[in-house]
C-alpha positions in Angstrom: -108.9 -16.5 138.6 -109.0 -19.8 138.4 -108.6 -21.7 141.5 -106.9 -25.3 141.9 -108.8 -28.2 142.3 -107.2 -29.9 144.9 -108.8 -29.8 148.6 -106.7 -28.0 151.6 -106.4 -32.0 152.8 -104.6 -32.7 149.6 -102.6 -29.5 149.7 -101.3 -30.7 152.9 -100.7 -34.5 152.6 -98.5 -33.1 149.6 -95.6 -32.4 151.5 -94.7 -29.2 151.2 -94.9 -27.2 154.1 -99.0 -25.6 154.5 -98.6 -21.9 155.3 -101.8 -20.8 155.9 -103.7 -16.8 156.8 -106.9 -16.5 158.5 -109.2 -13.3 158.5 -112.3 -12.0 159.6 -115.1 -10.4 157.8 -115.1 -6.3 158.3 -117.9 -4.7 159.9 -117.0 -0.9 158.0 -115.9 0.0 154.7 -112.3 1.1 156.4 -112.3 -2.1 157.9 -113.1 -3.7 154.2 -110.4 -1.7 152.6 -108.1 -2.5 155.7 -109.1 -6.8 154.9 -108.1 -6.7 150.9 -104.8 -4.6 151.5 -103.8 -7.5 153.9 -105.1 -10.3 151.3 -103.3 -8.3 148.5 -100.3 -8.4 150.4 -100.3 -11.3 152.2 -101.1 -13.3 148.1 -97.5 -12.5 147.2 -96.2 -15.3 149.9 -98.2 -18.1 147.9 -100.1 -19.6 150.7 -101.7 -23.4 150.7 -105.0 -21.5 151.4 -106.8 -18.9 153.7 -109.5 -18.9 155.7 -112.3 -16.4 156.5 -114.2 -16.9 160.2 -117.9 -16.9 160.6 -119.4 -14.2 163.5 -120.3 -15.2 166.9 -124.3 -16.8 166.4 -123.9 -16.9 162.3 -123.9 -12.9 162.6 -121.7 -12.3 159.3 -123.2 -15.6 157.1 -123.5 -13.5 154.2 -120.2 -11.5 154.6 -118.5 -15.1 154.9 -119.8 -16.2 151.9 -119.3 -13.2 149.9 -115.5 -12.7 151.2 -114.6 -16.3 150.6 -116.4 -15.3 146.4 -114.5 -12.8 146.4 -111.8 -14.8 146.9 -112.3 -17.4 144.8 -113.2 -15.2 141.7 -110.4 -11.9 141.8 -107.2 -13.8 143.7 -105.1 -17.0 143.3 -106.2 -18.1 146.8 -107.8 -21.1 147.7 -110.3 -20.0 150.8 -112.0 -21.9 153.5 -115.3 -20.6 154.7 -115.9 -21.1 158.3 -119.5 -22.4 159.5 -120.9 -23.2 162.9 -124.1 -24.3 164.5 -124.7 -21.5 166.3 -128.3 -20.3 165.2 -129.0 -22.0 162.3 -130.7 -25.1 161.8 -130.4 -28.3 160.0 -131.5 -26.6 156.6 -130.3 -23.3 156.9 -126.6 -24.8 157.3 -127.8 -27.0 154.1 -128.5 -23.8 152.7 -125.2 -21.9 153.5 -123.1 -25.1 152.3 -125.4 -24.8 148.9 -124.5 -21.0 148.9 -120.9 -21.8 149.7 -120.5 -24.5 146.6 -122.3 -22.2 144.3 -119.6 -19.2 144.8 -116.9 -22.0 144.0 -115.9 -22.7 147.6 -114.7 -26.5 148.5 -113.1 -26.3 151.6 -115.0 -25.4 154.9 -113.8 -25.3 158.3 -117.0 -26.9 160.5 -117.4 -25.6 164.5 -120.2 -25.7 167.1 -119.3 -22.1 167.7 -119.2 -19.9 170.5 -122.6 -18.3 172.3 -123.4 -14.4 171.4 -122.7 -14.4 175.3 -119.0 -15.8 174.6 -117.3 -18.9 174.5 -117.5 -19.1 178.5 -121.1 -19.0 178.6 -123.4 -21.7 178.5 -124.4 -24.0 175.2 -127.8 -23.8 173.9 -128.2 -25.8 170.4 -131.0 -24.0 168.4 -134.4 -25.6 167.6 -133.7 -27.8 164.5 -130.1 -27.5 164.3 -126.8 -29.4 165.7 -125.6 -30.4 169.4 -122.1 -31.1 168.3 -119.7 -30.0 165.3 -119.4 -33.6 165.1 -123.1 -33.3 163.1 -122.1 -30.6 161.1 -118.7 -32.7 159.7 -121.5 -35.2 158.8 -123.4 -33.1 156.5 -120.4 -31.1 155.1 -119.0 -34.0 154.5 -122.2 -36.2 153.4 -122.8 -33.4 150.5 -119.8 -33.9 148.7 -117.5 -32.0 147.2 -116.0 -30.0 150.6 -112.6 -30.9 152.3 -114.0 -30.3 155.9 -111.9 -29.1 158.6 -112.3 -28.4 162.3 -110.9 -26.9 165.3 -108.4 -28.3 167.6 -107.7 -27.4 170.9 -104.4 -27.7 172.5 -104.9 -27.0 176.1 -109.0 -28.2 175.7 -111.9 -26.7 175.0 -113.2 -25.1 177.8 -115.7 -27.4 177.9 -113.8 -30.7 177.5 -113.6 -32.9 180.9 -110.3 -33.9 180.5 -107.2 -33.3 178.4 -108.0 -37.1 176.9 -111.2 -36.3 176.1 -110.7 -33.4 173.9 -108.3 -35.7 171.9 -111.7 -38.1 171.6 -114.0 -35.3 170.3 -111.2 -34.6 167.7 -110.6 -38.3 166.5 -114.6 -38.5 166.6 -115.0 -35.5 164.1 -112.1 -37.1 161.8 -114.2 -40.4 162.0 -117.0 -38.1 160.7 -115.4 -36.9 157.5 -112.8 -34.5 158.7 -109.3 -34.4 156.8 -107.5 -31.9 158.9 -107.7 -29.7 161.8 -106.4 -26.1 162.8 -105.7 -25.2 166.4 -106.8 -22.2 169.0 -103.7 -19.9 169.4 -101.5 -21.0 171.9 -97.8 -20.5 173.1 -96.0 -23.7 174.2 -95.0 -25.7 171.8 -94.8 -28.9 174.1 -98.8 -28.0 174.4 -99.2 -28.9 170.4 -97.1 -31.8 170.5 -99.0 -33.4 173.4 -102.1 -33.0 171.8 -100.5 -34.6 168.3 -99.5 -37.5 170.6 -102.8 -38.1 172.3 -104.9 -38.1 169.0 -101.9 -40.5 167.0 -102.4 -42.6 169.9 -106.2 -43.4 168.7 -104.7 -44.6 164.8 -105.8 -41.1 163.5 -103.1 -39.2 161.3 -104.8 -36.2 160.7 -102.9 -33.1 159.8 -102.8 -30.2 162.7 -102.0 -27.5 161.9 -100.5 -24.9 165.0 -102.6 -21.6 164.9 -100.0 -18.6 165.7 -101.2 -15.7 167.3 -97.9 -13.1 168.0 -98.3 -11.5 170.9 -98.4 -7.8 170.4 -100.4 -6.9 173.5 -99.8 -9.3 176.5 -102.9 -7.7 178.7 -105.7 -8.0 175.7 -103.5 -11.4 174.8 -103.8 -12.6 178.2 -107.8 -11.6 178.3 -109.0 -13.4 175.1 -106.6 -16.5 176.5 -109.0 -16.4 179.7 -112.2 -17.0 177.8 -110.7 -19.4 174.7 -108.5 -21.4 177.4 -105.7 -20.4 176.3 -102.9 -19.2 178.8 -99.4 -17.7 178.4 -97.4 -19.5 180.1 -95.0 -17.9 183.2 -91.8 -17.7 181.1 -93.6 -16.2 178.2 -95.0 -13.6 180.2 -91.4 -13.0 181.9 -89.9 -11.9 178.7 -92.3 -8.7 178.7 -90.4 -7.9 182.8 -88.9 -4.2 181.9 -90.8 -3.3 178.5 -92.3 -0.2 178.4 -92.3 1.2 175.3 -95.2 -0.2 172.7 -92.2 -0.7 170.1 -90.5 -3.2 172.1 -93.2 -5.4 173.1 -94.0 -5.7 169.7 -90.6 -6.8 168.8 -90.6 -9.0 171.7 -93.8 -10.6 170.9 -92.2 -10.6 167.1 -89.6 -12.9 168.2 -91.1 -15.1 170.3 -93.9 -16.1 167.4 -91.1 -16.9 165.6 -88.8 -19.0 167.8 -92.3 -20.8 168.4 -93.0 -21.4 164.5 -89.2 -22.5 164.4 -90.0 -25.3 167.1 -92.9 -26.2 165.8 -91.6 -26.5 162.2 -88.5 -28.4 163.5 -90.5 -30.4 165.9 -92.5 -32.0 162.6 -95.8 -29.5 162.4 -97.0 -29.7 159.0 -97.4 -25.8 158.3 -98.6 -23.2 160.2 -102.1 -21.0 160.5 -101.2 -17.3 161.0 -104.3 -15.3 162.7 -103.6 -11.7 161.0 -106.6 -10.1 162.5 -107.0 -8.5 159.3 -103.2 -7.0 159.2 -100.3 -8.4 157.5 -97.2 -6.7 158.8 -96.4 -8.8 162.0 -97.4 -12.1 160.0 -94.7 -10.5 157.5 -92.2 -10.0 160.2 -92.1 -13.0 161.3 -91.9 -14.6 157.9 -88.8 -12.4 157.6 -87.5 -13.4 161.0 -88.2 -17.2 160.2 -86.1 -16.5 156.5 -83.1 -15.1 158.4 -83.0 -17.8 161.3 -82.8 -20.1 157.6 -80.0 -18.2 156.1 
């Protein structure tokens, strides 16, 4: 189908509420039929756009780009492809970004990336290619054509030496060419605001959009929130005191993604970035939820 012209920025600066779903590329053909049921599905709630994420050291390039076709040529979605430095060099990211506008994809969401050994482990830039995803905004951005976004971070990256200087590296990268910026997962509002506040205090009104994450398994929650730098706060945790039964943590983690997405929304947030891990029921739950809180 044919897809809208306008960029994600534009979509966003609009004024209408972005409501946005991010997936990954399979690695099986259950896991492929498992991805386009939750597209399908997902399609029917109109989103601003949808974003598909590239494989720890560039290990599903060509599945990005052929997902994020897909996309483009048998739904009404707008996608962004996700690209980082991780194991490519200079060209070959020229490459992918050629490969990219040729299957009709505008919108890309540039990141250093993460180590094969995980996000904890030490950075290693590869022969020929970038330091920072600073660099890689500059080409995207350079080329033409691409509404470039980038990763935010509202308790730091790992990395970052302070809380302000996170808020630098993301002011730097929307010096760079970046229009807007999606955030890790996290589950404290007051966490997203502060970050909004440090980078408005630079002069830099970049959208952010909050990156929700329900959470439908505190331990494996808790884990990936160790190596991303992401934690779940005391009170969250306390919610789950008592719950046994698999059924009512989900529904527990159900509602608390969406008394978060209600703050958020009511707090001035301009949309919000659903990670579906390839599902769409909870993400349709909580839609449900947020519609009946509305009513």
């Amino acid at each position: 189908m044919t897809q809208a012209t306008r960029s994600i920025a534009e979509r966003i600066r609009s004024g209408e509420r972005s409501i946005s779903f991010e997936f990954f590329p399979p690695k099986d053909e259950a896991g492929e039929t498992q991805l386009w049921q939750a597209i399908r599905e997902l399609e029917d709630y109109r989103p601003t756009f949808v974003s598909v994420t590239y494989g720890a050291g560039g290990s599903t390039r060509d599945r990005t780009v052929d997902i994020t076709r897909r996309i483009v040529d048998e739904t009404s979605l707008l996608p962004m492809a996700h690209l980082t430095c991780v194991g490519h060099t200079k060209d070959e990211l020229d490459e992918i970004l050629a490969a990219y506008a040729d299957a009709g994809v505008a919108n890309v969401l540039a990141l250093r990336g993460d180590p094969k050994e995980g996000p904890r482990a030490d950075w290693t830039p590869t022969d020929g290619g970038f330091e920072h995803a600073v660099e890689l905004v500059q080409l995207a951005a350079a080329k033409g054509g691409f509404s470039v976004g980038v990763a935010a971070f509202p308790e730091g990256h790992p990395s970052a030496a302070s809380l302000d200087h996170d808020a630098e590296v993301l002011v730097e990268k929307a010096r760079a060419g970046a229009e807007f910026a999606v955030t890790q997962m996290f589950f404290d509002a007051k966490d997203y605001f502060a970050l909004v506040e440090r980078v408005r205090a630079h002069g830099v009104d970049m959208p952010i959009l909050p990156g929700i994450m329900p959470i439908l398994n505190l331990n494996a929650i808790a884990k990936q929130g160790e190596l991303i730098g992401t934690s779940v706060p005391e009170h969250v945790v306390a919610t789950f005191d008592g719950l046994t039964e698999p059924a009512e943590i989900r529904a527990n983690g159900i509602r608390l993604a969406t008394e978060l997405c209600r703050e958020l929304l009511d707090g001035g947030a301009p949309g919000l970035h659903f990670y579906t891990l390839n599902r769409s029921k909870a993400t349709r739950e909580i839609f449900e939820a947020l519609a009946a809180l509305q009513a």
